[in-house]
Each structure stands twice: as C-alpha cells, then as structure tokens.
N, C-alpha and C positions, 0 to 999 in steps of 0.2 A: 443149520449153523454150519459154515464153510471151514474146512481146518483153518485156515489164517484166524478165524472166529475164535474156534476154541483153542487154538493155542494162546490167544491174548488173552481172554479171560482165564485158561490157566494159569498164565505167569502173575496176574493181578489175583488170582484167590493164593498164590503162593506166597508173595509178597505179602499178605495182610496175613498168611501165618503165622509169617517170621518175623512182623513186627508183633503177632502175638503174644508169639516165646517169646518174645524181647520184652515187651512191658511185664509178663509174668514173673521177671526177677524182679521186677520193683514193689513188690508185696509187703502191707505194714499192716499191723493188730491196731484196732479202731477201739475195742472193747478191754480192759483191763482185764477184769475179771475171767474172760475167755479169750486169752492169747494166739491158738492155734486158727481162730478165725483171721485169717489173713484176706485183706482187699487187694487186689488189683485189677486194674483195667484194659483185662487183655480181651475180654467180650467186646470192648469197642471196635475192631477192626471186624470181628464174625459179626458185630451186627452190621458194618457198614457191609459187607461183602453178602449179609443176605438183603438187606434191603438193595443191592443192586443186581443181582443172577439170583433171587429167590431163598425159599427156607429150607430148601435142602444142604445149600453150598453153605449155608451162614453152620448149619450145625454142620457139616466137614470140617469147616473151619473152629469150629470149636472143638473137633475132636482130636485132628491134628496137629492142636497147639498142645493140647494136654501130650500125646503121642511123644511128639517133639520135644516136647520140655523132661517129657520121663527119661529117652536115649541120651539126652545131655548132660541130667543131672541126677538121675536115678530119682528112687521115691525114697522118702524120709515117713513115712505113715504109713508102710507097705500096703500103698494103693490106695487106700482110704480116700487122699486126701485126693488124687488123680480122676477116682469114681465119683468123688464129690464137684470137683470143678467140673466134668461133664456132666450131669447131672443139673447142674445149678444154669451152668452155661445154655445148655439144649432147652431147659425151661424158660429164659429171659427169649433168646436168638429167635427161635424158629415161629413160637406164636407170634411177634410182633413184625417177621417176616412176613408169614403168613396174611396175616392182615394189612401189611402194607403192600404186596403184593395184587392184593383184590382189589383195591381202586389206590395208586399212587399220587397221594400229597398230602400236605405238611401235617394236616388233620390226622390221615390214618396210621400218618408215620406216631405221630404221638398217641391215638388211640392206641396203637399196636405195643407200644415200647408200655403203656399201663396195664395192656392186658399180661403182656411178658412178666410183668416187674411181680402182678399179680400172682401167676400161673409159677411165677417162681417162689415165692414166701409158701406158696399150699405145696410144692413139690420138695422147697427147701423142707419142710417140718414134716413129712412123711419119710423123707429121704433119711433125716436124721434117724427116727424114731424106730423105724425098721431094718433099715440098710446100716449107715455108716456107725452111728454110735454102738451098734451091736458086732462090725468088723472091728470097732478100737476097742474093745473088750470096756465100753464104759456102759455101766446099769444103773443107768440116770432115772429115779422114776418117782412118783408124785409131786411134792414141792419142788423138788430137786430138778427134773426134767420142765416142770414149768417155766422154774427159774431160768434154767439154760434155753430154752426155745421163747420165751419173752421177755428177759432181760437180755439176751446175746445173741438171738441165731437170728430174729423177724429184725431187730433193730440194724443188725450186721446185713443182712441181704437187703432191706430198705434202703439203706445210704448204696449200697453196692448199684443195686438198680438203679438209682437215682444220678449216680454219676455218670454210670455207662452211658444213661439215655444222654443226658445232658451233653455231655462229650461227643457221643452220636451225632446228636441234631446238631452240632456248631457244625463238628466238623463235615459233615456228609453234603451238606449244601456247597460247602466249598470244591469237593472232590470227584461228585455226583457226575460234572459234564466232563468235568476238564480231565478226570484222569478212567474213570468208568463209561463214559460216555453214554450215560442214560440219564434218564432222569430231567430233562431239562425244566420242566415244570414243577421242581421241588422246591418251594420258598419263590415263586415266582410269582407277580401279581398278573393276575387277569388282564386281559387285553379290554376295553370295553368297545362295544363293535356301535357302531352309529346307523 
C-alpha cells in the first residue's frame, strides 16, 4: 500500500468515526422497564469501514468512537457504559468483518452480520453478568437477572443488531464503489458468459 493509499483510507476510517460520535448523541431507551439501555447506530459506519479495509479497522473504529465520544462528553456511568459499547460494538463488527472478508458478497455480508448479531447476544450476557453489572454495583441474580438479561438485555441487543445490519446493507451497496472504492461486486448480478 503506497502513502497516497494509506493516507485515503485513513481520512475515510476517520470520517466514519466522526460520523460515529455523531450518531452516538442520538441514543433512545427501547425497553421501559430498563432505561439505561440506550440504542444507537453508531456501529453502522465500524461495520461499513470493516467490511471495506477488514476486521481490524471496523473494531478501531469502534474503539475510537467510544474514545472520542468519552473526550467530548465525559462518562456518565464511570466507564461502564464506554466498556459496554466496546465490548458490544467488537462483538457485532469484527466477526461479520471477518467473514465477509473471506469470500466478499452479498451472501457472506449477511451471513457475517448474523454470525455478529449472534456472537453479540452470547458476549452481550457474559459481558453483563461478569463485567458490567458487577462495575455498576448492581447484584442482579436468579429471577431478577433473568428477568433483566430476557426481558431487556437479548431483546435490547436483537433489534440493535437488527438495525445496524439493516442500515449496513442499504447503505454500503451504495458507498462501497463510489466512495471506498472496493467492493464492486456487492449487490451486483452475475454476468452470464455464453
């Protein structure tokens, strides 16, 4: 890769940070009963930027938005909720990178974004149960932890995953050539040869 290379894909993974932080202020509770689960869709620009420079860059980019959004606005959940969006974030990005990466089209892009959505629900409720509920000094445990991890935490990261991808796949067919300059074969039909 020639610096003129990587200096464009730098200013394009920087760009998709900053529209990271940026959709990260638009965060709204989905779940009544568990408030502090806030959605937004700042994972959609880390997944387009790993499915276009791989699953390394997609989880930078997930890390740098959380990074960025802490120096702007400080934490309100001292950290918690920071370790949680990376955490949550690294789990969706990087496998459905990953695997879209190994053979690219429209197939492995959505295999990938299921295997994510997955890998995220098993890492969101581990995440919970060891890590983050034990930093917010909550001791959530039998009925009470069930309740919170299947009536709020699986339902909360299902629509979450479910939009990202969604949002993903519209938008990334559009952006793929014209502004990433790969991908040309994403949502594209086969040629048939005679």
């Amino acid at each position: 890769m020639n610096t003129s290379t990587k200096l464009n894909k730098m200013i394009k993974v920087a760009v998709l940070v900053a529209i990271s932080v940026v959709l990260m202020y638009f965060d709204f509770p989905i779940i009544p009963a568990f408030p502090w689960l806030m959605i937004d869709l700042s994972e959609i620009p880390a997944l387009m930027g790993g499915f276009a420079y791989g699953p390394i860059t997609g989880g930078v980019i997930v890390i740098l938005k959380v990074l960025l959004r802490f120096l702007l606005k400080g934490t309100g959940t001292g950290f918690v909720g920071e370790v949680a969006n990376i955490i949550i974030g690294l789990a969706l990005v990087v496998p459905a990178a990953w695997i879209y990466h190994r053979n690219k089209s429209k197939k492995t892009a959505i295999l990938g974004m299921i295997v994510g959505a997955l890998v995220m629900q098993v890492a969101g409720v581990f995440a919970n149960i060891y890590i983050l509920l034990p930093l917010f000094n909550m001791h959530l445990e039998g009925a009470e932890l069930m309740a919170y991890i299947f009536g709020g935490l699986v339902p909360f990261n299902g629509v979450k995953a479910l939009l990202v991808s969604i949002g993903t796949y519209l938008l990334y067919k559009r952006v793929s050539v014209a502004i990433f300059k790969v991908d040309h074969n994403f949502g594209a039909k086969k040629k048939q040869t005679v």
